[in-house]
MIVOMI-472105 format. One line per field, with one value per residue: x, y, z of N, C-alpha, C in turn; residue in one letter; residue number from 0. Coordinates in steps of 0.1 Angstrom, whole numbers. Atoms other than C-alpha are relative to their C-alpha. Layout:
BEGIN
nc1 <- c(X / ...) .
nc2 <- c(Y / ...) .
nc3 <- c(Z / ...) .
cac1 <- c(X / ...) .
cac2 <- c(Y / ...) .
cac3 <- c(Z / ...) .
cc1 <- c(X / ...) .
cc2 <- c(Y / ...) .
cc3 <- c(Z / ...) .
type <- c(a / ...) .
seq <- c(NUM / ...) .
This chain:
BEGIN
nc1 <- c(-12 / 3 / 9 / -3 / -14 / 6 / 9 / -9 / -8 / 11 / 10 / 4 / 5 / 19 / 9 / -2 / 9 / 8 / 7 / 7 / 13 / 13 / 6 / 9 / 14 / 17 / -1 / 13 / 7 / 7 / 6 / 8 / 9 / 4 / -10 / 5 / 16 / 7 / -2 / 5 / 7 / 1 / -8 / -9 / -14 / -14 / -17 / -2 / -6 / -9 / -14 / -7 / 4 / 8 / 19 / 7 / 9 / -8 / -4 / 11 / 9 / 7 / -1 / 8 / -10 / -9 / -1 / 11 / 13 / -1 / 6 / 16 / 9 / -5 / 8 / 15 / 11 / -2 / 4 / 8 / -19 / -6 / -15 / -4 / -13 / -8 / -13 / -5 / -11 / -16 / -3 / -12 / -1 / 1 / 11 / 10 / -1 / 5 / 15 / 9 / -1 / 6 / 16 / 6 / -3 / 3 / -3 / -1 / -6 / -9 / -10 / -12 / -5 / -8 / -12 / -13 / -8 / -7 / -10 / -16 / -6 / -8 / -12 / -1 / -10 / 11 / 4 / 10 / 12 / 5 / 1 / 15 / 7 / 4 / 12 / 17 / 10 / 4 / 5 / 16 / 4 / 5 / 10 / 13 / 7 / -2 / -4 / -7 / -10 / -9 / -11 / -5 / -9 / -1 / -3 / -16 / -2 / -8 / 8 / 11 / -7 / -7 / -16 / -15 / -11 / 1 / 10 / 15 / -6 / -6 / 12 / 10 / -7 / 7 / 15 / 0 / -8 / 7 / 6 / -5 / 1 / 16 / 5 / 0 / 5 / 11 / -3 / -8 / 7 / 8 / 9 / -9 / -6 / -12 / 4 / -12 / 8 / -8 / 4 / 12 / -9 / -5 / -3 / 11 / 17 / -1 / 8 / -4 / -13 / -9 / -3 / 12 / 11 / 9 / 6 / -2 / -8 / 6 / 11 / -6 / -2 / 11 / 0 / -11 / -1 / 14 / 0 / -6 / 12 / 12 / -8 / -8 / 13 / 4 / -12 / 2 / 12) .
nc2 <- c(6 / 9 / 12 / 5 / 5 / 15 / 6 / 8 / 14 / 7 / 0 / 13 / 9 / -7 / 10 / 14 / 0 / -3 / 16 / 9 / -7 / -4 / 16 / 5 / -11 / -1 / -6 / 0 / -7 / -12 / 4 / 6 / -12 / -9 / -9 / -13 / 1 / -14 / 7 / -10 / -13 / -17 / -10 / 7 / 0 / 7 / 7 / 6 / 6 / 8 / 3 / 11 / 11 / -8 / -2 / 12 / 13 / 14 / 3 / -2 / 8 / -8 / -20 / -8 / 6 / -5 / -14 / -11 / 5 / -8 / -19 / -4 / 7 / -9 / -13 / -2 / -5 / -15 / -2 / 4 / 6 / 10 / 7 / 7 / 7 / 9 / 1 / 12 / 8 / -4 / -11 / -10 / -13 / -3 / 8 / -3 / -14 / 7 / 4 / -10 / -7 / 5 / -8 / -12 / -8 / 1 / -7 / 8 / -10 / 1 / 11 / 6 / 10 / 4 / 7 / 1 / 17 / 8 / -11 / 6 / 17 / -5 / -2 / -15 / -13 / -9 / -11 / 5 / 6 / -12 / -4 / 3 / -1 / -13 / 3 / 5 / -10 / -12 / 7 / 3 / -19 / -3 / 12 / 4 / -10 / 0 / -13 / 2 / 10 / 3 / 4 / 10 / 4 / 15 / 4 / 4 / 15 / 12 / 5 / 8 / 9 / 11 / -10 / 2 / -4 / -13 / -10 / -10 / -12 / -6 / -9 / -12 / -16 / -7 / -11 / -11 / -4 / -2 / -7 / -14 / -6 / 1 / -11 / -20 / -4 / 2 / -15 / -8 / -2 / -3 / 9 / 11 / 9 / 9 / 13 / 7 / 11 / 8 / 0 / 11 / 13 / 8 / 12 / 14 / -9 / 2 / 10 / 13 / 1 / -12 / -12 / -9 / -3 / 7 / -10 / -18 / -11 / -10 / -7 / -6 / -8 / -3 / -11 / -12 / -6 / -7 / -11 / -18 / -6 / -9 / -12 / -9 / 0 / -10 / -17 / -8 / -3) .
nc3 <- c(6 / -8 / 2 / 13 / -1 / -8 / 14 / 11 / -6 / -3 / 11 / 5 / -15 / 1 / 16 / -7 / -7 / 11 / 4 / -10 / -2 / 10 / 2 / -11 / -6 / 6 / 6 / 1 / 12 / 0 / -5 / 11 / -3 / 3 / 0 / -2 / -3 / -8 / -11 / -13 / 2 / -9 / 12 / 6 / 1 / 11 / -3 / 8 / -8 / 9 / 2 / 5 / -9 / -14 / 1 / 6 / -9 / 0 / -9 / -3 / 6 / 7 / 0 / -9 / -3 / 7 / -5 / 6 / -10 / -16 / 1 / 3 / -8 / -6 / 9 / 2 / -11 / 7 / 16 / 5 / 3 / 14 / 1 / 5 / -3 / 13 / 0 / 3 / -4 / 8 / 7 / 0 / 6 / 14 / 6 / 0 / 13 / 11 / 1 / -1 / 12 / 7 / -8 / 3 / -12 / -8 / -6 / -15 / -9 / -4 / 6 / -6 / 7 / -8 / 12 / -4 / -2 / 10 / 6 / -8 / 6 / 14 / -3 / 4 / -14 / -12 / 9 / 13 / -6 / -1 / 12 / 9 / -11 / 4 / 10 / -7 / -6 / 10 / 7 / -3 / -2 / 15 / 5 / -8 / -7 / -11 / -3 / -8 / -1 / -15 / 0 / -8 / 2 / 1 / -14 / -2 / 4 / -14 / -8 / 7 / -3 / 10 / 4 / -11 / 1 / -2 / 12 / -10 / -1 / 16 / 6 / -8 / 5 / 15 / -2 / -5 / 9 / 6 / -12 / 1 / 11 / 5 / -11 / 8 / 11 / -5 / -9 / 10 / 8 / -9 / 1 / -2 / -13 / -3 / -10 / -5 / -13 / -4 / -12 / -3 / 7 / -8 / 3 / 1 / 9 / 16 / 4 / -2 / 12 / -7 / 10 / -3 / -14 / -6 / -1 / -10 / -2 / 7 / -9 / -4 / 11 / 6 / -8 / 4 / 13 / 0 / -11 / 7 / 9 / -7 / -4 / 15 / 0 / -10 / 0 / 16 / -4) .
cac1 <- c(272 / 272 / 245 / 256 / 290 / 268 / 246 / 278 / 295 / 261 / 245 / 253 / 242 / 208 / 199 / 205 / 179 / 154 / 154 / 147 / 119 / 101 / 102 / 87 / 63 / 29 / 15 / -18 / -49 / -64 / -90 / -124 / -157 / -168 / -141 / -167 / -201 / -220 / -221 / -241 / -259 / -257 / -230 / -210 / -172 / -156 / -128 / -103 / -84 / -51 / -20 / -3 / -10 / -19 / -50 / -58 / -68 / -42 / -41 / -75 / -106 / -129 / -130 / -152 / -122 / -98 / -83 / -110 / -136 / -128 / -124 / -157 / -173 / -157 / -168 / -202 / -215 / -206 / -211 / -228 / -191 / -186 / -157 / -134 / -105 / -74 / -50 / -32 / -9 / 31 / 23 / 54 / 51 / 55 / 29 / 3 / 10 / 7 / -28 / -43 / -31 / -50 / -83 / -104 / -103 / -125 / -133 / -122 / -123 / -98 / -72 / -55 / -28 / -6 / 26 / 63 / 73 / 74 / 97 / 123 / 122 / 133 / 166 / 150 / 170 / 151 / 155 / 136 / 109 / 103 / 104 / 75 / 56 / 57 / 39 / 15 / 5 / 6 / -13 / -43 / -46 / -49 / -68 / -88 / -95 / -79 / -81 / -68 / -41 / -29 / 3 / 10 / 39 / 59 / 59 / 88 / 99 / 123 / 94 / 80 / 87 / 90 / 123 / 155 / 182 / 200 / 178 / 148 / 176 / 185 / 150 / 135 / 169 / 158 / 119 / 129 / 151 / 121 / 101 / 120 / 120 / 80 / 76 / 91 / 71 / 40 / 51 / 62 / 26 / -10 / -29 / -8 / -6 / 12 / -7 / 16 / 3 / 37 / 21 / -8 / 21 / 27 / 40 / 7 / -17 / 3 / -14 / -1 / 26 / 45 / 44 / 11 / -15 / -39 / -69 / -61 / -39 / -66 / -91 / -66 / -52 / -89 / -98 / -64 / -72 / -110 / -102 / -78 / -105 / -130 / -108 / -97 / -134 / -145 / -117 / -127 / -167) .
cac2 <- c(42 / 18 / -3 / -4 / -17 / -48 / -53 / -61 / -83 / -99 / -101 / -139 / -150 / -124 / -141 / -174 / -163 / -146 / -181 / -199 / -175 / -171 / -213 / -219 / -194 / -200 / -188 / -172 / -160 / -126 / -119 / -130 / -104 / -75 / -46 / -18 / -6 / 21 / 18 / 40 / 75 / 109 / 132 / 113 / 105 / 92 / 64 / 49 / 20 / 11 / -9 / -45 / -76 / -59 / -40 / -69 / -88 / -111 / -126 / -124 / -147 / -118 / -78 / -71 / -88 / -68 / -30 / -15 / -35 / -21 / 15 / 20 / 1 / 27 / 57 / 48 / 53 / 88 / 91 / 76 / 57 / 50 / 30 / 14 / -13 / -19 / -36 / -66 / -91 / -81 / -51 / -25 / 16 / 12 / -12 / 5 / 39 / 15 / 4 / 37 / 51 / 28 / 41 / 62 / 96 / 98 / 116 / 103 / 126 / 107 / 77 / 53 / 35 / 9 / 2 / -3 / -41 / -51 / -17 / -28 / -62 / -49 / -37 / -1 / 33 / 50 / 79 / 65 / 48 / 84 / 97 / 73 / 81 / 115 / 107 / 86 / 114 / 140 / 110 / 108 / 146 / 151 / 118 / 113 / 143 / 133 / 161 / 140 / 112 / 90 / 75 / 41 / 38 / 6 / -17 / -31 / -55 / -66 / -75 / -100 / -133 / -154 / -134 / -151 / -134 / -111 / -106 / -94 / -69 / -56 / -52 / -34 / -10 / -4 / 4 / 24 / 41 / 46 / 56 / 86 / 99 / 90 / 115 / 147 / 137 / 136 / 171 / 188 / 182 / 197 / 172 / 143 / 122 / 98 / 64 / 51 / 17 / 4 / 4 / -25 / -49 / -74 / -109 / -131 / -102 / -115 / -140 / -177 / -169 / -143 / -117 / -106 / -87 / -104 / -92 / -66 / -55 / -45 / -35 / -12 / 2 / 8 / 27 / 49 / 57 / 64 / 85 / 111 / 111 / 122 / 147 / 162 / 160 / 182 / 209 / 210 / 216) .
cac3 <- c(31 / 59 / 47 / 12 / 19 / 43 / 10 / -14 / 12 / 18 / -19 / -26 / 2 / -1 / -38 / -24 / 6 / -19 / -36 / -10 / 3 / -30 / -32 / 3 / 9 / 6 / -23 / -13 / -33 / -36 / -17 / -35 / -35 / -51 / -62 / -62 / -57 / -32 / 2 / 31 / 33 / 32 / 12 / -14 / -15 / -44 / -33 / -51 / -36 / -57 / -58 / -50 / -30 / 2 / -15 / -34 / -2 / -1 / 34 / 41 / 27 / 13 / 4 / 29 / 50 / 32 / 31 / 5 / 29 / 63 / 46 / 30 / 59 / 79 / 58 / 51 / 87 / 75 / 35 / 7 / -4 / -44 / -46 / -67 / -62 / -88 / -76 / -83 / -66 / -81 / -87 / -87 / -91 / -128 / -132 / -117 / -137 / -163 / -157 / -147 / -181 / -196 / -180 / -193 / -172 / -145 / -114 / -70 / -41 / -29 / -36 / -13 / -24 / -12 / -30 / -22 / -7 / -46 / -54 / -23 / -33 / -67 / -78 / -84 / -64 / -38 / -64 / -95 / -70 / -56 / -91 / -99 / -70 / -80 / -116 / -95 / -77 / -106 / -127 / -102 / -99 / -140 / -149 / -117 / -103 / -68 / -44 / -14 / -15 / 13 / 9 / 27 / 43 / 33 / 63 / 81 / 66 / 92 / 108 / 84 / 97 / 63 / 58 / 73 / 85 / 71 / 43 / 67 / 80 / 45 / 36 / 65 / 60 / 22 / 35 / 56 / 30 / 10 / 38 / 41 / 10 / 8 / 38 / 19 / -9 / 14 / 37 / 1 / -14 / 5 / -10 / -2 / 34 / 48 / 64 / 89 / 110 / 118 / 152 / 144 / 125 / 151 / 142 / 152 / 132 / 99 / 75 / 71 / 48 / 71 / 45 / 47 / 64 / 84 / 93 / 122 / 108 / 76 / 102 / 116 / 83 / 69 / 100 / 98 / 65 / 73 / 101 / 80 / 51 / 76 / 90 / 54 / 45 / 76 / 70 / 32 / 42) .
cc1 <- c(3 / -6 / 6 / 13 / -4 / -5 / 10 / 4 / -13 / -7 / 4 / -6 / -15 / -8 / 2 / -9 / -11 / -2 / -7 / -12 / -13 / -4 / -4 / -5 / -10 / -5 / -18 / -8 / -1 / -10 / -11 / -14 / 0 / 15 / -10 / -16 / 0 / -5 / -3 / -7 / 4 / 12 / 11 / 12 / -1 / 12 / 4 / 10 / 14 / 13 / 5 / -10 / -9 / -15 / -5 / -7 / 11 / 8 / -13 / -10 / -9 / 5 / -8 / 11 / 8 / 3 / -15 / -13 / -2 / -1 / -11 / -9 / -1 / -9 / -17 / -6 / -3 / -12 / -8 / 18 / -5 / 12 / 2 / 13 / 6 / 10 / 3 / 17 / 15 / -1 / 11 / -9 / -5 / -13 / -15 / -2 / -5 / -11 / -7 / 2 / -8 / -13 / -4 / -2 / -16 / 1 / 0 / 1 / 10 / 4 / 6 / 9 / 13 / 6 / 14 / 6 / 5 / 14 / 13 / 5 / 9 / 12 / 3 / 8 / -13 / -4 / -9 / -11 / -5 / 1 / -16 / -10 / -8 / -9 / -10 / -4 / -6 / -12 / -15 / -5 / -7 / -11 / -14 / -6 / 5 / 0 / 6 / 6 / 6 / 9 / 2 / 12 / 3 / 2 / 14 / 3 / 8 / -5 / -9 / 13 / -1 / 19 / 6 / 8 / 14 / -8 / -8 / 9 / 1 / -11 / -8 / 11 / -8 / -16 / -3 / 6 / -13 / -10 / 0 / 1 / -17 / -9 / 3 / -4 / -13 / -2 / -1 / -18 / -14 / -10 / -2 / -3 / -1 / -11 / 9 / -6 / 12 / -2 / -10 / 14 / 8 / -1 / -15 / -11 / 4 / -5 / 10 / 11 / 9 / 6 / -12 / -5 / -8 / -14 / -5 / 8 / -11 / -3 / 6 / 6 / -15 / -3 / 7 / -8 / -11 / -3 / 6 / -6 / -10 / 2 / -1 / -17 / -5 / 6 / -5 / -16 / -6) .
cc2 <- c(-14 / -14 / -8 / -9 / -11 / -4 / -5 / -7 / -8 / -9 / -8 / -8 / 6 / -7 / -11 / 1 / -1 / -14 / -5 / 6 / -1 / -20 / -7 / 3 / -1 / 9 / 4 / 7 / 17 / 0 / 3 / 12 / 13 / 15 / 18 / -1 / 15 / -3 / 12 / 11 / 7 / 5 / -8 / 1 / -12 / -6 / -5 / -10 / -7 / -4 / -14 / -10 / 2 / 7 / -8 / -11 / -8 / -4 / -3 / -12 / 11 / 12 / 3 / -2 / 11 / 18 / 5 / -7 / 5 / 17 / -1 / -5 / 14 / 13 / 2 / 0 / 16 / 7 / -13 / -1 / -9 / -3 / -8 / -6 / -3 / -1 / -18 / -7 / 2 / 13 / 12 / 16 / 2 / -7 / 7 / 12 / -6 / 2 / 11 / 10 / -4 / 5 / 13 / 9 / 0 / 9 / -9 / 11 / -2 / -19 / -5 / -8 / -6 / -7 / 2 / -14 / -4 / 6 / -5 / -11 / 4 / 4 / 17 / 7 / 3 / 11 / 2 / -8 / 16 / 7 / -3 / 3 / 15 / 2 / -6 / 11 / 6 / -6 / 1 / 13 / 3 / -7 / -3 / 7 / 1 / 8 / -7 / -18 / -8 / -9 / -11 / -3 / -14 / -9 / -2 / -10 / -11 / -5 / -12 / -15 / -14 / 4 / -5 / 15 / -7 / 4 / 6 / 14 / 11 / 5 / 11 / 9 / 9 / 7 / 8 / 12 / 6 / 10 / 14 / 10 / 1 / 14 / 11 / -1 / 4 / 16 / 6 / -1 / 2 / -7 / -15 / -2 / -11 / -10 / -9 / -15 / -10 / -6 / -14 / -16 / -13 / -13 / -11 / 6 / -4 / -11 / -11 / 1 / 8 / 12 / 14 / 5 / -13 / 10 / 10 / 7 / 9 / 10 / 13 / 13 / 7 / 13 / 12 / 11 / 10 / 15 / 14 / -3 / 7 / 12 / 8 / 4 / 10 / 11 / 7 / 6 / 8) .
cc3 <- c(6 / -7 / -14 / -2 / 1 / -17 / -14 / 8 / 0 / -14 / -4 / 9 / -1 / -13 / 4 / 11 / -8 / -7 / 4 / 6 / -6 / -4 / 13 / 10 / -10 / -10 / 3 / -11 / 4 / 4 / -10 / 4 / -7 / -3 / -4 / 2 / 8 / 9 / 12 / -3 / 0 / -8 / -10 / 3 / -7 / 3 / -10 / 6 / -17 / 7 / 2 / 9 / 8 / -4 / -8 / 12 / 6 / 15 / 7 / -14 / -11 / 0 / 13 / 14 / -2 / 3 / -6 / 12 / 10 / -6 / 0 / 11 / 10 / -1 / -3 / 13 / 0 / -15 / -7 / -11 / -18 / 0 / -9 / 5 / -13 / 2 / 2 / 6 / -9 / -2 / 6 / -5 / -11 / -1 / 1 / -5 / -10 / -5 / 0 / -15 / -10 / 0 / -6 / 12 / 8 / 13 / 16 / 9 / 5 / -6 / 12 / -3 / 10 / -11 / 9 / 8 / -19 / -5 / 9 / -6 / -15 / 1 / -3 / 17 / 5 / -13 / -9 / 6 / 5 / -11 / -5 / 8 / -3 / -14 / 5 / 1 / -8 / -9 / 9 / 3 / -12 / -6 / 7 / 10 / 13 / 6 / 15 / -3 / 6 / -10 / 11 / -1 / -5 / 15 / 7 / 0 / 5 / 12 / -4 / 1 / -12 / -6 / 8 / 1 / -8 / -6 / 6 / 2 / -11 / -7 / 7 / -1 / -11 / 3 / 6 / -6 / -11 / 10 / 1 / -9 / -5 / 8 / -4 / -7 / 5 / 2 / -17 / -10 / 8 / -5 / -3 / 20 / -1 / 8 / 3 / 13 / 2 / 12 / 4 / -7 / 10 / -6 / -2 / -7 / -17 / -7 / 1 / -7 / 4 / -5 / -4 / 8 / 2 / 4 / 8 / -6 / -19 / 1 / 5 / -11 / -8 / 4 / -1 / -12 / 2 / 3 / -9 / -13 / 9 / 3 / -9 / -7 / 10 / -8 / -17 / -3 / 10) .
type <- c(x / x / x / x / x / x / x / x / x / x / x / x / x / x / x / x / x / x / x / x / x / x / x / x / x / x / x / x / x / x / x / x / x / x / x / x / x / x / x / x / x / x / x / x / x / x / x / x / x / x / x / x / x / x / x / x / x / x / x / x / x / x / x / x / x / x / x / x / x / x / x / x / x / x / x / x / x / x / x / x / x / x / x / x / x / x / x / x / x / x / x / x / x / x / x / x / x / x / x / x / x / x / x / x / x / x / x / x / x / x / x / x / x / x / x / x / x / x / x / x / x / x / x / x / x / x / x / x / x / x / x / x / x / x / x / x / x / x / x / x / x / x / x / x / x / x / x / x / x / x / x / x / x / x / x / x / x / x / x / x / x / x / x / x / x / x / x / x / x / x / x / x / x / x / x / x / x / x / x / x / x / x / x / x / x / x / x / x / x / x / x / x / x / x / x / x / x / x / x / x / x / x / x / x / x / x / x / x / x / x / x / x / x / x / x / x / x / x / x / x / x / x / x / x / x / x / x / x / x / x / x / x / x / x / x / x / x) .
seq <- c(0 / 1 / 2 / 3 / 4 / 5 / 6 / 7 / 8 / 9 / 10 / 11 / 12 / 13 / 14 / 15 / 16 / 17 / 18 / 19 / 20 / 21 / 22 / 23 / 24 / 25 / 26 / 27 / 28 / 29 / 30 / 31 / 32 / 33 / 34 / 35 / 36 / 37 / 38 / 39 / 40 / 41 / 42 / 43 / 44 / 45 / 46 / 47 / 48 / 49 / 50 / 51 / 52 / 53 / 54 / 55 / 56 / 57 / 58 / 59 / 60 / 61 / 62 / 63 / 64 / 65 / 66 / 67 / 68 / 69 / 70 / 71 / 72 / 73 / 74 / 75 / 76 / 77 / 78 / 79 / 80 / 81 / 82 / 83 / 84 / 85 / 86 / 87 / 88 / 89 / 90 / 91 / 92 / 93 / 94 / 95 / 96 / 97 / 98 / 99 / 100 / 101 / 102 / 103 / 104 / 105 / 106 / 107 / 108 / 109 / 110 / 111 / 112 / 113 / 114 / 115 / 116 / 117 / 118 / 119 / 120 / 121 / 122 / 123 / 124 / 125 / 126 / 127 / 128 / 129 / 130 / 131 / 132 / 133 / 134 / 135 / 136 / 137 / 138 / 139 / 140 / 141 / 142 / 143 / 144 / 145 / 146 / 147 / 148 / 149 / 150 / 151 / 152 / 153 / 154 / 155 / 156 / 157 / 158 / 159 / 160 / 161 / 162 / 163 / 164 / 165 / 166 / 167 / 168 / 169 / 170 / 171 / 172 / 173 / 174 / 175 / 176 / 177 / 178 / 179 / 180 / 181 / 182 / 183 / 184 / 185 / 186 / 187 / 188 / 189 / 190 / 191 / 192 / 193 / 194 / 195 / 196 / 197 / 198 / 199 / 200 / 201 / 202 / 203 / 204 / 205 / 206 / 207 / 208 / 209 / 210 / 211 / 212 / 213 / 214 / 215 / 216 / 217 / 218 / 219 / 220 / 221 / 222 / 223 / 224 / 225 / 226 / 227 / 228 / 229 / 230 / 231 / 232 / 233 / 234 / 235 / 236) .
């Protein structure tokens, strides 16, 4: 209730930051390289890498640079890694429902997806953002066979130093606000978890534009991810 009170006294002053943010921040690319292929030896796994900016690359020079890069690099000292990447710079919740509807069905052992900075930034509820989250899920279950799911948290955004104050404050509330609601959707489903690397997110690991990753902090998220596929992989063999 708290916060919400701060966010109406605050909210000419927060669109008047948001302006100024989105007009003098660097606009980088996507990172450039390959969005799929097959990659190492030995018992297959089916990846599927989706969602906004962050798995598009964007802070980094190449994919191999990048999240889907460091996973599969990861994975294939293991497996015999088919992978696909689809994900695009802006992209929101709805949008990537969108796309994957479009797609012919298909089969992934597993899905990573990283979404939620565009959803905060938005003027969607926590409610109808975990609503959509919940058709993601159900959507890569039916369509693409998913049998395991990681969930990336959203970062903290009160830690992303192109954000003045207060707005940085106001956003790392809201993603945390998400956060929490992303975690009973994670616990509430057994073939759902939670990738949490608030731990690697330090200031000088973020790209040039102080909104992105960089590339420890890929290297670090890839790993994460690798590590609890390998795990979930074991237990299911």
């Amino acid at each position: 209730m708290f916060h919400n009170v701060i966010l109406i006294l605050l909210a000419p002053l927060l669109v008047l930051q948001g302006r100024y943010v989105r007009r003098v921040t660097p606009k980088l690319p996507e990172a450039v390289g390959g969005r799929g292929g097959t990659l190492g030896e030995g018992k297959r796994l089916r990846v599927l890498v989706v969602g906004d900016s962050a798995a598009a690359g964007v802070g980094v020079e190449t994919q191999s640079q990048a999240l889907s890069g460091c996973l599969t690099r990861e994975l294939a000292r293991q497996y015999r890694v088919d992978w696909l990447l689809l994900a695009r710079s802006g992209n929101r919740t709805a949008d990537l429902i969108k796309i994957l509807e479009a797609r012919e069905p298909c089969e992934f052992d597993v899905v990573l997806i990283s979404l939620g900075v565009n959803d905060v930034l938005s003027p969607l509820r926590v409610s109808r953002w975990i609503e959509q989250q919940g058709i993601l899920v159900n959507l890569l279950k039916s369509q693409f066979a998913a049998k395991h799911i990681l969930l990336t948290r959203v970062p903290p955004m009160n830690q992303f130093p192109a954000l003045p104050q207060p707005l940085r404050w106001c956003l790392g509330q809201r993603a945390k606000a998400f956060n929490t609601r992303l975690a009973k959707l994670s616990l509430g489903d057994d073939d759902c978890e939670l990738v949490n690397i608030e731990q690697a997110l330090g200031r000088q690991d973020m790209a040039a534009d102080g909104f992105h990753p960089g590339g420890r902090i890929y290297r670090v998220w890839g790993e994460s991810a690798a590590g609890l596929i390998a795990r979930r992989a074991e237990r299911m063999h």
